[in-house]
N, C-alpha and C positions, 0 to 999 in steps of 0.2 A: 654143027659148029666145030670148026679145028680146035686141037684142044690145046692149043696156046691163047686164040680168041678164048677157050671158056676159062684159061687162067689170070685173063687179064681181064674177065667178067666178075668172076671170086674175090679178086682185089679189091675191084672198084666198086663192090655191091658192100662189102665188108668193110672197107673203109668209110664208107657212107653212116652204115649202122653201127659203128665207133665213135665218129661223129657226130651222131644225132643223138647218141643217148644220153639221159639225164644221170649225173651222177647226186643222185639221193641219198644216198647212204654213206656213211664214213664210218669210222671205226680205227679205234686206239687201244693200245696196251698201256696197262697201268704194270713200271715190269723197273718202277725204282721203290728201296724201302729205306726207312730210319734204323731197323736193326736186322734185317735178313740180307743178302747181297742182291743187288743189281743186276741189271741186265737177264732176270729171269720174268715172264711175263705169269702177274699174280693175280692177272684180271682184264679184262675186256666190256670197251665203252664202247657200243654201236649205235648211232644218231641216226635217224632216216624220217623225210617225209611222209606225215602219216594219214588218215583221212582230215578231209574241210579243212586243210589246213594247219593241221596240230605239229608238232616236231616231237617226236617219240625216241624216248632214252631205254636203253636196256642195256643193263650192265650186269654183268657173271662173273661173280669166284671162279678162277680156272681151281678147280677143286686139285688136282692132280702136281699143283704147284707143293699143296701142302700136305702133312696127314694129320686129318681130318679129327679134333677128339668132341668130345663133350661141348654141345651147343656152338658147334664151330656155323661160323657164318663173316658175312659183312653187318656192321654196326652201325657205318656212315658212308658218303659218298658225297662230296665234294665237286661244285661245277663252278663253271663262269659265262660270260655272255658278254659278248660284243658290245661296249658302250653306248652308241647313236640307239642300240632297240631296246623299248621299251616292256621291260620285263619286271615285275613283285611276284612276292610267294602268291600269290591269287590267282597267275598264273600255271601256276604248277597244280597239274590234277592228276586222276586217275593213277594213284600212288599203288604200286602195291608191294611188299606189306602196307595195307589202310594207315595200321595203327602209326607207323613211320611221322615226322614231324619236320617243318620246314625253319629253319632259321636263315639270318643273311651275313656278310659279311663276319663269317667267321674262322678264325685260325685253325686248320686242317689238324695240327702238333705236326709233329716228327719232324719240323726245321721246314715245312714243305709252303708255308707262309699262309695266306689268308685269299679265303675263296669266296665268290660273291654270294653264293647259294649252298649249302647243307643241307642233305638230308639225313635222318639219323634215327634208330629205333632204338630201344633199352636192349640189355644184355640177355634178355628174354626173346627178342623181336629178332635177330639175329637169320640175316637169309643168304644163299647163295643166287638168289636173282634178286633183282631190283629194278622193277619198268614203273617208269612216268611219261606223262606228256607234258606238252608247254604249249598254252591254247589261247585265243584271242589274242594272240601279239601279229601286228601289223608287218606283211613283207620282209618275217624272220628266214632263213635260211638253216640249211645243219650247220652253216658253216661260223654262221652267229654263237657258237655254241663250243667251237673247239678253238679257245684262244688260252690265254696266261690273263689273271687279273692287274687291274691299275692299282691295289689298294695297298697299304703298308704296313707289315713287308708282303709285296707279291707274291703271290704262287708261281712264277714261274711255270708250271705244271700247267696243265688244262683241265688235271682230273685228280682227284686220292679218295681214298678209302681206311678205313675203319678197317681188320679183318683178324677175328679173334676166334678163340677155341680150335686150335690145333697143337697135336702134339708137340712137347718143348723141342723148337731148331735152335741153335746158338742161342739158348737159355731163356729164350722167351715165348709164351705162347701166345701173344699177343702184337702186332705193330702196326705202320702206319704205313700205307705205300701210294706213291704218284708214278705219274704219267704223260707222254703226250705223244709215243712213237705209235705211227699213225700201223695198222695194218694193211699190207697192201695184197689185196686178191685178185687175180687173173678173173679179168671180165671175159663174160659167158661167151661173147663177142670174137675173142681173142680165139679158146676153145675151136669157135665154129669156124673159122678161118682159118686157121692148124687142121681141122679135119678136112675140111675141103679143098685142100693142098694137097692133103695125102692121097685124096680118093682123085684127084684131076691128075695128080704125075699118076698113080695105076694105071687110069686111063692111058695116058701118054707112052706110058710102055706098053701096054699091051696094044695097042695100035702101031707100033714100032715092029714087036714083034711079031 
């Protein structure tokens, strides 16, 4: 095969499997706060389909945002969910921390407004990971999952968090922060396409020369 056919082979197999993939997975920064500044990402929410159906949540402290003292962790974590799908705490399993607790429609603080869903441990229960799933909800999506609430006053946000026990930054060691800027990651796709461009022009000059 000339290797102009094998670069317009590269494209058109590559574009296919660009095309044809499921995007399952999202993921958001939580990177506003009530008393620390803005625009610094203080946490990350990654939704993906998980097995039989379930929608699986894992959310991490970026530890390195803060320094870290005495029983530093997250304390709560704040979500929402698409109206038309039918979701109650009953739904929410597989918590971990266990001991963590489910409440609903309740005000996040830090001005960040009210979230359909809360999770929330005591000042003892305090983690830097936080995974759950959402099970037995009919033809939910991740996408059911990354909105702003209806409720008053709204989150606006898609996500906040609880994040306490770090050493004092502008006088507090404790605040409240949201989120909804999505992270965007170069699909693997993308990668495989970039390399096999590189390695079809080699070819193309070394056949030249």
């Amino acid at each position: 095969m000339k290797p102009n056919k094998q670069l317009q082979f590269a494209i058109i197999s590559t574009l296919f499997v660009v095309g044809s993939a499921k995007a399952d997975t999202i993921s958001y920064y939580l990177d506003q706060s009530n008393a620390l500044p803005d625009g610094i990402n203080y946490a990350q929410v990654t939704i993906s389909d998980g097995t039989g159906g379930d929608i699986d949540f894992l959310v991490d402290v970026i530890t390195s945002a803060f320094t870290p003292d005495t029983n530093f962790g997250m304390q709560s974590f704040s979500f929402n969910y698409d109206n038309p799908t039918a979701v109650s705490s009953s739904n929410i399993m597989n918590i971990d921390p266990s001991s963590w607790t489910i409440s609903q429609e309740t005000n996040a603080g830090g001005g960040f407004g009210k979230f359909d869903f809360e999770l929330a441990g005591t000042g003892t229960a305090r983690t830097e990971t936080l995974s759950f799933s959402i099970a037995n909800v009919t033809g939910d999506t991740v996408y059911d999952y990354a909105v702003a609430s209806g409720l008053m006053p709204s989150s606006g946000d898609f996500f906040a968090a609880h994040i306490a026990g770090f050493a004092e930054t502008n006088g507090v060691t404790s605040a409240q922060f949201a989120g909804s800027t999505p992270v965007v990651p170069i699909p693997a796709a993308v990668w495989l396409f970039g390399s096999g461009l590189i390695g079809l022009v080699g070819i193309a000059r070394k056949r030249k020369g």
